[in-house]
N, C-alpha and C positions, 0 to 999 in steps of 0.2 A: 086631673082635668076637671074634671065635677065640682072638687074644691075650691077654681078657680072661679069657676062660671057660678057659683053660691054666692062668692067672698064679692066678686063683678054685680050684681044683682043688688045684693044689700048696700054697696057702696064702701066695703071695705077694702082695705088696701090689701095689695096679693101680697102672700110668703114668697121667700127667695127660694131658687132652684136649683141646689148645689148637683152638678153632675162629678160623678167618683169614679167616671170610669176611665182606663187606662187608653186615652188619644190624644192628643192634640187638639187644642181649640177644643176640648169637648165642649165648654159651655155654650159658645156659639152654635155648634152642633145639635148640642141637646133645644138651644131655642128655635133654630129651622125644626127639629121635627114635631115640637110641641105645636108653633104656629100652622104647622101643614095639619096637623091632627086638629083642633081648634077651629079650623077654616074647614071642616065639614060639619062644623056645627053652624057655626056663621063666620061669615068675615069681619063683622064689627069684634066678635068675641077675639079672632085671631089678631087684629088691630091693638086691641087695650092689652094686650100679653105682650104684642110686640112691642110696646112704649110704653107698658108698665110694672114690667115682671122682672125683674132680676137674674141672669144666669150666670154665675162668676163662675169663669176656669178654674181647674186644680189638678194637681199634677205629682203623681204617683211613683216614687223611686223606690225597690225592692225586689230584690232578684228571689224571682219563685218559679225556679226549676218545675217541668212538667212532671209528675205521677210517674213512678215506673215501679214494675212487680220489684223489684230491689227493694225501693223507695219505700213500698207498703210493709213491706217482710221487715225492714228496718224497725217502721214502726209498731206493728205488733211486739216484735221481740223487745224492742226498749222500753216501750208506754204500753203494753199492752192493749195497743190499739187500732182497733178493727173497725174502719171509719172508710166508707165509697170515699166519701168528700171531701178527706184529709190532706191536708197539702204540706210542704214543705217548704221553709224558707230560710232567706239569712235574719241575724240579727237586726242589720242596721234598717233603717226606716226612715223616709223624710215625706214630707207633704206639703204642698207648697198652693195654697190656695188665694185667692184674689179676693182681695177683701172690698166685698158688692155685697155688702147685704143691708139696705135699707131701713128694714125695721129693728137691727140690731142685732147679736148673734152673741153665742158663747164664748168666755174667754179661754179660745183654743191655743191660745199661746204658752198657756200654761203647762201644754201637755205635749210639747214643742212643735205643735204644727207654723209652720212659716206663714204669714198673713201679710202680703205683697200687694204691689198696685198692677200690677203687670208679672202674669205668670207665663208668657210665653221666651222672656230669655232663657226661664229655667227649664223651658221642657226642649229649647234648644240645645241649652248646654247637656243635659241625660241622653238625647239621640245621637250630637257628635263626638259626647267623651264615653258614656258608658254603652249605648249601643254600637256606637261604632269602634267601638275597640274589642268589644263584644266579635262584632261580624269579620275582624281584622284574624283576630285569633279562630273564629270559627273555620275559615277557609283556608288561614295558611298553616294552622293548628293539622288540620283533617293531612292536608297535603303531604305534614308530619308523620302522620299516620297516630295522631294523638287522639284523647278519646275525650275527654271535659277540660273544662277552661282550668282548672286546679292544676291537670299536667299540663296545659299550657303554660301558664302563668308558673310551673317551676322550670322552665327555659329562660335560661338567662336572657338568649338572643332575640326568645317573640318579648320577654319584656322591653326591653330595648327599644324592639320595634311600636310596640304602641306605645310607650314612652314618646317616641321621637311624633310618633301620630299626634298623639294627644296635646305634647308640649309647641310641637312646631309647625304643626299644618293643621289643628281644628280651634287650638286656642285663642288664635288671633284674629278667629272671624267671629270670634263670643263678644258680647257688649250686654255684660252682666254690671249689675250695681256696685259702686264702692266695696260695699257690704262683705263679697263674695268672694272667695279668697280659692282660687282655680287652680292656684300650683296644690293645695291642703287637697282640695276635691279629687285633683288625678292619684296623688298620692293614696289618698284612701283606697279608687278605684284598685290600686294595682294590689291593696290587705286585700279587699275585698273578694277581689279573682282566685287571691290565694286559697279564698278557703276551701278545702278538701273535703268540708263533710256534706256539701250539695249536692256534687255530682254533677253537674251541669251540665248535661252532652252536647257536644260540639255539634253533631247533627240535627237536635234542636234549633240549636242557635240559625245554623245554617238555611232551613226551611225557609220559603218565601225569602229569596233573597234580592228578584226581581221588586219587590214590593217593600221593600227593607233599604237597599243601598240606596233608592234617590232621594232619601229621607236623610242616610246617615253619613253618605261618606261624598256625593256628589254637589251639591252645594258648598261644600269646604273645597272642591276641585276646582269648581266656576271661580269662587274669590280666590284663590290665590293663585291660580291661572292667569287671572284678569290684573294680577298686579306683579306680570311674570314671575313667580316665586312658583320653585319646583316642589313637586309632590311626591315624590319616593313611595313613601309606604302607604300613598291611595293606589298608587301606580300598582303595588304588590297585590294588595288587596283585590281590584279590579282582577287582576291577570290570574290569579288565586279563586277568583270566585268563576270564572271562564271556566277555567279547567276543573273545577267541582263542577258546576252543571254539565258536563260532557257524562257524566256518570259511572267512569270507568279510571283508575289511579294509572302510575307508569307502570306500575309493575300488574297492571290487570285485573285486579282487584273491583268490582263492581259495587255500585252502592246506590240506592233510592234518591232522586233529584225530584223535593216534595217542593216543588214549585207549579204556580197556575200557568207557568209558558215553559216548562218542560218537554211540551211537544215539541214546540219552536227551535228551544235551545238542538233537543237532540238531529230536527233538521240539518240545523247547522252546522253542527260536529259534522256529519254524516257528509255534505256536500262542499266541505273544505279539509281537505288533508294537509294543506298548505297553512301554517301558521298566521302570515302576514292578511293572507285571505279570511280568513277565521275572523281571526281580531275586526278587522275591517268591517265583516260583516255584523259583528257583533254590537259593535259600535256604532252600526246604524239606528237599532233597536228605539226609537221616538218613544215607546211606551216606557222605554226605563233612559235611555241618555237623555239631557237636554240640548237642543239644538248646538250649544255653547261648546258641550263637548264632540258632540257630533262632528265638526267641523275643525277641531283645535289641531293637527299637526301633531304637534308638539305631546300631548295626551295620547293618541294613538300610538307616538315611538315611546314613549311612556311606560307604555301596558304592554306593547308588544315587544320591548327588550327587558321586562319581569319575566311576562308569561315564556320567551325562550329561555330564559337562565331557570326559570323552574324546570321546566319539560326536558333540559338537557343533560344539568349540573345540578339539579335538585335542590328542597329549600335550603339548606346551609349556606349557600352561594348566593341566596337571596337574602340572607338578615346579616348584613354589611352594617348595621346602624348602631353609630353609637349613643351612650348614653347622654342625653339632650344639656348642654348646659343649663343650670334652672336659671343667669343671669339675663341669658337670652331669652327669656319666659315672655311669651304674647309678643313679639316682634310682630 
């Protein structure tokens, strides 16, 4: 900020403000709170930032599993390393940045960072292919009674299933560039899942899921709702994620539902024994459905003929899906 109000002062032109952190729209983010910050110095200062500063988007793909005493003991034993701050990851890596820098920038292409005009198709396409294939396997994975996406993802049938997600109900609400080659991307996603030496707990994944699916799997519901094309395995997902936040499996089993409306949720369980009533009321919820699905019909017998084939006949009776033709790809 300092450097700004210097660089403003003597009349030279401001540095760009690349924001690295893992959201959406950061950059625009990053420049509302710079200008809020700024604007209690003066508002002419907060004015020349806003119409003269740079914030280009950028956008972070890298699956980096949370810390766990496992996780650490791993690493001491192999690196011999005893680090608070050590994290774990996969290999793969992509970075996908907007290229807004005015006064010019390093040649980051060289060290394969992506340099785009428009970085929000791309952090569309990582929420509805890999986070929400992500959230698909986390809740119907759990339901399995699975423990990380690695045993997931060596189920024949949940592969299937986000296959059929990814290939047939998120990919053809993407409007990625020429460029971008989406059947290659799900493909990768599904090595990716595979790998066994992350560990990835499903109940990770699962946390905050109120604040998760309207991001990843409801938007893909609205479009192809809106263009009556059925949704199967949102439907699963939805009904899958119901019955994890109730907090308790069929067979009794109890488990932490680390969500900010787990009080709510467990209301609800609690004052619906009746399925139909459940769902119904669930799907009132304004702070996670959108109005769109709130009112769909059709969405609601959706979810509530998943969520009873889970609750009765268990998930095997639920991953009916076959393997997507890739001819039919983005229909």
């Amino acid at each position: 900020m300092e450097a700004l109000f210097r660089r403003k002062a003597l009349g030279l032109a401001p540095f760009t403000i690349l924001s690295c952190d893992n959201m959406p729209n950061n950059g625009e983010i990053t420049r509302q709170a710079v200008c809020e910050l700024a604007s209690l110095r003066s508002e002419e200062f907060a004015k020349w930032i806003k119409e003269s500063v740079a914030f280009p988007c950028s956008m972070v793909d890298r699956i980096v599993p949370a810390m766990t005493d496992e996780s650490r003991a791993r690493l001491q034993a192999e690196l011999d390393c005893n680090d608070p701050n050590a994290v774990m990851c996969e290999a793969f890596s992509q970075w996908v940045v907007e290229d807004n820098f005015p006064l010019g920038r390093p040649d980051w292409e060289l060290d394969g960072v992506q340099m785009v005009k428009d970085v929000h198709p791309f952090e569309t396409m990582k929420l509805r292919l890999l986070n929400g294939s992500h959230s698909l396997l986390a809740y119907v994975g759990s339901a399995a009674k699975l423990n990380t996406v690695a045993d997931a993802a060596a189920d024949p049938k949940l592969i299937a299933l986000i296959r059929h997600y990814m290939t047939l109900e998120a990919a053809p609400t993407l409007n990625m560039p020429e460029s971008v080659d989406v059947h290659a991307y799900i493909e990768n996603l599904i090595r990716r899942f595979s790998n066994d030496s992350l560990q990835h707990k499903l109940a990770q994944i699962g946390m905050d899921g109120s604040q998760k699916i309207p991001q990843r799997w409801l938007p893909v519901a609205e479009n192809r709702l809106a263009l009556n094309q059925e949704i199967p395995a949102i439907a699963l997902g939805v009904a899958a994620w119901l019955f994890y936040v109730r907090g308790e499996s069929v067979t009794g089993q109890t488990h932490i539902v680390d969500d900010p409306m787990s009080q709510t949720f467990s209301e609800i369980h609690a004052r619906n024994s009746d399925p139909e009533s459940l769902i119904r009321e669930m799907l009132t919820l304004e702070s996670v459905f959108p109005e769109r699905l709130r009112q769909d019909e059709g969405f609601f017998q959706s979810v509530l003929k998943s969520y009873l084939t889970l609750t009765t006949k268990g998930v095997v009776d639920c991953l009916q899906f076959d393997q997507p033709d890739t001819a039919r790809f983005g229909e």
